[in-house]
Each structure stands twice: as C-alpha cells, then as structure tokens.
N, C-alpha and C positions, 0 to 999 in steps of 0.2 A: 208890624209885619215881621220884622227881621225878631223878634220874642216870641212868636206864632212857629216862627221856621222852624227855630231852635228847640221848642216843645215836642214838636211834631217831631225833629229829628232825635230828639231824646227817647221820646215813646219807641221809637221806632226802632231804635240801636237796643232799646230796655228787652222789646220784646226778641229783638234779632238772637241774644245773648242768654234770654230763656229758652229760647227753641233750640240752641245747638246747645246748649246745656241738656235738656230733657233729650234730645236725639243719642247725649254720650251715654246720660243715664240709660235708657235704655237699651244701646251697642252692648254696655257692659255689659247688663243683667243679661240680654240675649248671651253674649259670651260666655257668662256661669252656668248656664241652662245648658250651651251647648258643650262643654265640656263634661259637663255630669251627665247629659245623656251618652258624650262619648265612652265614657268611663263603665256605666253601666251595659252601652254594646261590648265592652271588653269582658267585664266582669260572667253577661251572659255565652259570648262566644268561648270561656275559659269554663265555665260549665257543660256546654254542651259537647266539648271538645273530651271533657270524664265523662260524662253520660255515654260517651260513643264509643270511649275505650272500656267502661265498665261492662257494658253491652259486649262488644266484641271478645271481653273475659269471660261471660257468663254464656254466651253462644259457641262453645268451642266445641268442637265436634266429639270432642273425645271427654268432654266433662259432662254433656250429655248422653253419650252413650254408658258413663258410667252413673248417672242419676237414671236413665230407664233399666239402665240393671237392677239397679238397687232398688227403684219404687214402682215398677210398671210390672205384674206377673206375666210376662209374655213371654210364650214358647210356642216352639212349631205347633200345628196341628197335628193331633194321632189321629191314625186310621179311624179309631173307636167312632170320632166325633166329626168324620165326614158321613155328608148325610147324602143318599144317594137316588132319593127318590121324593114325590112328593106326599106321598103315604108317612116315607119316615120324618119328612120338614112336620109335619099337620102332628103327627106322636110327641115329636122334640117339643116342639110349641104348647103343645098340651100339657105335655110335661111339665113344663116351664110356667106355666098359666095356672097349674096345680088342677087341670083339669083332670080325670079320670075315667076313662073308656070302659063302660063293663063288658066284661070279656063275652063273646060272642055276637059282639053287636056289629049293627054293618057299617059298612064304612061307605059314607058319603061320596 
C-alpha cells in the first residue's frame, strides 16, 4: 500500500512538473509573440506617421496651385465662348460632334 502511495504520488508530482513547465513554455512563446507584434504596431504606427506628413507636403496649397499652373490649361472664360442661347448650345455641339448644318436648312 504504502509503494502504491508513493507511485501514485510520483506520477502525480512527474505530471504536476510537466504542466507548469509546458504552461512557462508557453507564457514565454506567447511573450516573443507579444513583443514582436508590439514592435510591428511601432514600426506601422512610424510609417503611417510619414505617410501623413508626406501627404500633408504634397497637399499644400500653394504646391498645387503651382502644379495647376503648370499642368491644367485653365483660364477665365472669353466672351467669344459664352453661349447664349439654345440655338447657339445645339451649333457649339454640333460643332464639336463634327456635325454639319447645310446652310439654309431649318432648324428644329
């Protein structure tokens, strides 16, 4: 009986000694996991942090204003090319459309 006990309490101490072992094994590894994911929230929040400033360099008011200078042909409208009627919209369009009106024809 008293060699049964002592069996028993061997198994028992053997497995006790594996489980908090396997439980540190694993605190650890969760530990390296949780560190490296913290690393990479730095890594991403030190990116997003130039991504915000590179933006705010390339959206400056006045480095667009000088890129629509330079690449957008925009200029006021001339008189010539306000249209003032819809006789002259239905011409313009035409125009534009490459269509051709023979001269004396009525107009719709």
């Amino acid at each position: 009986m008293n060699r049964l006990f002592l069996i028993i309490a061997l198994v028992i101490a053997a497995g006790a000694i594996i489980a908090v072992y396997e439980s540190e094994r694993r605190y650890d590894a969760a530990e390296v996991e949780a560190r490296k994911v913290e690393r990479e929230i730095a890594a991403t929040r030190r990116e997003v942090h130039v991504l915000n400033v590179e933006w705010s360099y390339l959206t400056r008011p006045e480095r667009l204003q000088e890129l629509a200078e330079m690449y957008l042909p925009l200029e006021p409208a001339s008189a010539a090319r306000m249209i003032g009627s819809d006789g002259d919209l239905q011409s313009a369009l035409d125009t534009l459309n490459g269509v051709e009106v023979a001269k004396g024809a009525a107009k719709p």
